[in-house]
VOPAGU-2260 file (C-alpha; in pm, 1 decimal, decimal comma):
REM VOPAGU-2260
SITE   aa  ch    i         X         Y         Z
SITE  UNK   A    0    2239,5     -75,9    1930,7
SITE  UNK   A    1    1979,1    -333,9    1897,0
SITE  UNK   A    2    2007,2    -500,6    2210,1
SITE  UNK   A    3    1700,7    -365,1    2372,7
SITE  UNK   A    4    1451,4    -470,7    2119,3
SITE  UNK   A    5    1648,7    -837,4    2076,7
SITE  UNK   A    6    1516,0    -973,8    2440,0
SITE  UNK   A    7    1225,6   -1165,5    2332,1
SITE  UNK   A    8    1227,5   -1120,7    1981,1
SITE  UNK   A    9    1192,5   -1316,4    1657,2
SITE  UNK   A   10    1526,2   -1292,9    1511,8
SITE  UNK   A   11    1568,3   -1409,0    1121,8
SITE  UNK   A   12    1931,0   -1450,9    1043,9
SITE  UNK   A   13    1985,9   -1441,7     646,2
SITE  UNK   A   14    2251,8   -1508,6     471,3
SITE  UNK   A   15    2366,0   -1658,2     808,5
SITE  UNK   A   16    2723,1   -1750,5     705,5
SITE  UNK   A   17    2883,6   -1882,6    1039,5
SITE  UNK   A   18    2590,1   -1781,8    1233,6
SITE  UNK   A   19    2829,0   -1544,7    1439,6
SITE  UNK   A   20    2475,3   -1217,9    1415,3
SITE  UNK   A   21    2169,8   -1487,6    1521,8
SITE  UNK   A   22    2444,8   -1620,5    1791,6
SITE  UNK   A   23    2463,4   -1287,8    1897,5
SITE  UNK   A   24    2124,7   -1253,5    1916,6
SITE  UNK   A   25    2078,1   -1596,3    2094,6
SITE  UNK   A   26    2309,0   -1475,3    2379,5
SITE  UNK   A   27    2086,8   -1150,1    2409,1
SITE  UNK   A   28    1754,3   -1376,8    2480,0
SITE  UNK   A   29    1629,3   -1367,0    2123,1
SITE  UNK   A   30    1304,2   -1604,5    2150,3
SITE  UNK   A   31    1400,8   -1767,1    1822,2
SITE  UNK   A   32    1676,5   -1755,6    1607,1
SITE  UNK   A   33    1599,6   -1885,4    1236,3
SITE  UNK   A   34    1936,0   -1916,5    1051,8
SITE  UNK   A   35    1897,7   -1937,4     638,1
SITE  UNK   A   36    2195,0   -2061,2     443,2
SITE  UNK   A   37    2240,9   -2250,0     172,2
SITE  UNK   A   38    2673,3   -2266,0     128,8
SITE  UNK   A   39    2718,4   -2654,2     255,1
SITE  UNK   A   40    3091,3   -2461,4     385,9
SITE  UNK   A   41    2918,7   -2202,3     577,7
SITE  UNK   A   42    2668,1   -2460,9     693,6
SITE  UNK   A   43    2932,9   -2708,6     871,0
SITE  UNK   A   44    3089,5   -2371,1    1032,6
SITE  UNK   A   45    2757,3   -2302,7    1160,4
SITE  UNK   A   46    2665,2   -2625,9    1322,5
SITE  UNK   A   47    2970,4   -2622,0    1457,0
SITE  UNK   A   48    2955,1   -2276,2    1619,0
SITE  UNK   A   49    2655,3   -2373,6    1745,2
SITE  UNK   A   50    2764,3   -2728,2    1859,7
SITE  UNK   A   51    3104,8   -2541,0    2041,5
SITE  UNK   A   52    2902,6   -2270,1    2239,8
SITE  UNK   A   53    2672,0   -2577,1    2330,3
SITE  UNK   A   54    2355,4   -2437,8    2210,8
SITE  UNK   A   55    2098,9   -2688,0    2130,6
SITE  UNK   A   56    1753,5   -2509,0    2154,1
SITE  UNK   A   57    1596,1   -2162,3    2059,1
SITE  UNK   A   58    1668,6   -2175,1    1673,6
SITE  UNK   A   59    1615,5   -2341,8    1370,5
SITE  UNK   A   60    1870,7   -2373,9    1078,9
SITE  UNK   A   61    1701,4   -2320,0     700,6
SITE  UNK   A   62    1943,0   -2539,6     442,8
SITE  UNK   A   63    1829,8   -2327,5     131,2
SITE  UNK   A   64    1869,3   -2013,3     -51,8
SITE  UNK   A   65    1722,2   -1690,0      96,1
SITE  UNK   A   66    1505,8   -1652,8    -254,6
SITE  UNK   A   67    1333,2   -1972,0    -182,9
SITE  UNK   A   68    1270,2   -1925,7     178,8
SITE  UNK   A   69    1105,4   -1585,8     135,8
SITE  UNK   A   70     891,6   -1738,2    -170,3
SITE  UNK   A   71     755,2   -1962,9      42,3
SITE  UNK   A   72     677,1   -1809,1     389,6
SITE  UNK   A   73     582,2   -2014,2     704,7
SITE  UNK   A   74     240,4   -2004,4     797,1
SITE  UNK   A   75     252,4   -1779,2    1106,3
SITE  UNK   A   76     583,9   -1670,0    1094,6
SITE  UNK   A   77     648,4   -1327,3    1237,9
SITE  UNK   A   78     982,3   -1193,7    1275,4
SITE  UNK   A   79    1058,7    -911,5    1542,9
SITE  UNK   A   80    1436,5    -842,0    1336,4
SITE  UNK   A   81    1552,4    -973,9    1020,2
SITE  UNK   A   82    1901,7    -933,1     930,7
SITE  UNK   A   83    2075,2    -968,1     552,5
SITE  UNK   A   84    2425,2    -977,9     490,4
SITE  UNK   A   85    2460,3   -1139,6     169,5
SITE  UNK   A   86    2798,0   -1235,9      27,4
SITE  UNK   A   87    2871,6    -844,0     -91,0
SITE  UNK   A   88    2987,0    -924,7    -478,0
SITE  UNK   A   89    2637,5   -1083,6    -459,4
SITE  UNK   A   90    2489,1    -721,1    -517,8
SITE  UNK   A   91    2156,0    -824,2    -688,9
SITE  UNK   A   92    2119,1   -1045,7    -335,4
SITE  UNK   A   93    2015,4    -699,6    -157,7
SITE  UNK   A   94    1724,8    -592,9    -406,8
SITE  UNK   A   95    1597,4    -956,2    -374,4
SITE  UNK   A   96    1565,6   -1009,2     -31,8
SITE  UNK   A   97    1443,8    -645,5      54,9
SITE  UNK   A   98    1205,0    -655,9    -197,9
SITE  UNK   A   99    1084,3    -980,6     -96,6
SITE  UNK   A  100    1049,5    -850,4     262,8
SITE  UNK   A  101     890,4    -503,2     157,1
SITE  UNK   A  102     613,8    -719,9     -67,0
SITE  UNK   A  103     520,1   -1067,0    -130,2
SITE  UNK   A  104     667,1   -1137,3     205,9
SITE  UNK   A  105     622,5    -906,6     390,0
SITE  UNK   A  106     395,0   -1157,0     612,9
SITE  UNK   A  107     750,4   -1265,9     780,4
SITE  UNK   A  108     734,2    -919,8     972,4
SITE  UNK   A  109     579,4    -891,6    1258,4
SITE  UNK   A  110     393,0    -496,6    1335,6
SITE  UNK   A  111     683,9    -298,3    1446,0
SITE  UNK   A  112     951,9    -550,9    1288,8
SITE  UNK   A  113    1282,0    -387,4    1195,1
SITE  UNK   A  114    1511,4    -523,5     892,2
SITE  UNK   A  115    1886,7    -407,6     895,0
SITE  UNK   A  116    2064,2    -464,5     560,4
SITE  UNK   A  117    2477,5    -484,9     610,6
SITE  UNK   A  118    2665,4    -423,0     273,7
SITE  UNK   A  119    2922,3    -183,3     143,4
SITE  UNK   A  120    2921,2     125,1     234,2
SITE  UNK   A  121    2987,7     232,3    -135,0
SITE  UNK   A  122    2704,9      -2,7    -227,9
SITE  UNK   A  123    2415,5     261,2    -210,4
SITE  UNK   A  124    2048,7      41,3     -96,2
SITE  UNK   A  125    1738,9     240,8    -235,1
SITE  UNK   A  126    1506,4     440,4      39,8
SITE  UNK   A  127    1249,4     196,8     -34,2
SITE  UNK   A  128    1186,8    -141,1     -99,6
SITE  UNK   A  129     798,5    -145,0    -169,5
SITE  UNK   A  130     638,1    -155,9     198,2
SITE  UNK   A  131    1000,0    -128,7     364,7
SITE  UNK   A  132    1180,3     276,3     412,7
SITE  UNK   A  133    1531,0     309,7     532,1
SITE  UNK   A  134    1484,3     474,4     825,4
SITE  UNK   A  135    1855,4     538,8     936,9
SITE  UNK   A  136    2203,1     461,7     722,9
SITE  UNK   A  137    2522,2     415,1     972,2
SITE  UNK   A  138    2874,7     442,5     802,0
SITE  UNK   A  139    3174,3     257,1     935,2
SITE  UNK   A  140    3529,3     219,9     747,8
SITE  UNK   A  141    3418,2      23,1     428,5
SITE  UNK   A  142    3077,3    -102,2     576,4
SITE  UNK   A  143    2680,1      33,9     614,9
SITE  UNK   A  144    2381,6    -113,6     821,7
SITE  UNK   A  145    2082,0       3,5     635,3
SITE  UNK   A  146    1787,8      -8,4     915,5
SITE  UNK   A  147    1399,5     -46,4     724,9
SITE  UNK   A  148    1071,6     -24,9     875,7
SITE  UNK   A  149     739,8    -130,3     673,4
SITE  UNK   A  150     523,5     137,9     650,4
SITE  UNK   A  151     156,0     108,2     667,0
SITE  UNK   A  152     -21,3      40,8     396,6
SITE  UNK   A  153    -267,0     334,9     233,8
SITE  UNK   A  154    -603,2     369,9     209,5
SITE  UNK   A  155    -687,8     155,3    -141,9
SITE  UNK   A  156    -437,5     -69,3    -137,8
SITE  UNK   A  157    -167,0     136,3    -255,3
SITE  UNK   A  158     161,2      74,1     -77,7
SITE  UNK   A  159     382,0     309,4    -286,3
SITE  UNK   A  160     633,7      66,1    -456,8
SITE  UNK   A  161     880,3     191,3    -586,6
């Protein structure tokens, strides 16, 4: 369902795990892939993935926590996609990251970026997330993508967090 707006794009990977979503997106033509994990297990199966399909260019692997990476943007940074799937008994993960991404780093997204949220599906994700709004919920078996957009900001300043 995203594979129209992956050609070209930006594609931030977090929570990457084995990489298998930003590899996905790397096979689509994703411009850049930047994978953020911080489970030296996870890493290894990564770099391994990566090593096996013999990709060697078009993405950038983050050693650290999500938290600290979204702290401490890149200069110039602008993602197209960013996709979460944090470990789901980590449920305090989700509120983190998206309000990370809806506020103090909200510079990661580019004008138009989208940011898809995979968790339980009896997890229930707020509507908002400061500058982000769930724009569509899909439902399969046990899982949910949550799809945000950031929404412009108002006249003031006031971006209507929650």
């Amino acid at each position: 369902m995203l594979a129209p707006r992956i050609a070209g794009a930006r594609f931030l990977d977090l929570y990457a795990g084995s990489g298998a979503v930003g590899i996905e997106a790397l096979s689509r033509a994703a411009a850049e892939v930047v994978f953020v994990e911080r489970a030296t297990a996870a890493l290894k199966v990564l770099r391994a993935n990566l090593d096996r399909l013999g990709l060697n260019a078009g993405f950038r692997i983050v050693a650290g926590s999500v938290g600290g990476f979204l702290r401490k943007p890149e200069a110039g940074a602008k993602f197209d996609l960013a996709f979460l799937d944090p470990p789901y008994d980590a449920v305090d993960e989700y509120a983190a990251a998206l309000d990370a991404l809806g506020g103090s780093a909200g510079g990661l997204l580019a004008d138009g970026a989208l940011v898809i949220a995979e968790h339980r599906r009896k997890e229930k994700l707020e509507d908002r997330y400061g500058a982000l709004v769930r724009t569509r919920l899909l439902e399969q078996g046990d899982a949910a993508l949550s799809f945000y957009a950031a929404i412009e900001k108002t006249v003031g300043g006031m971006d209507g967090h929650r």
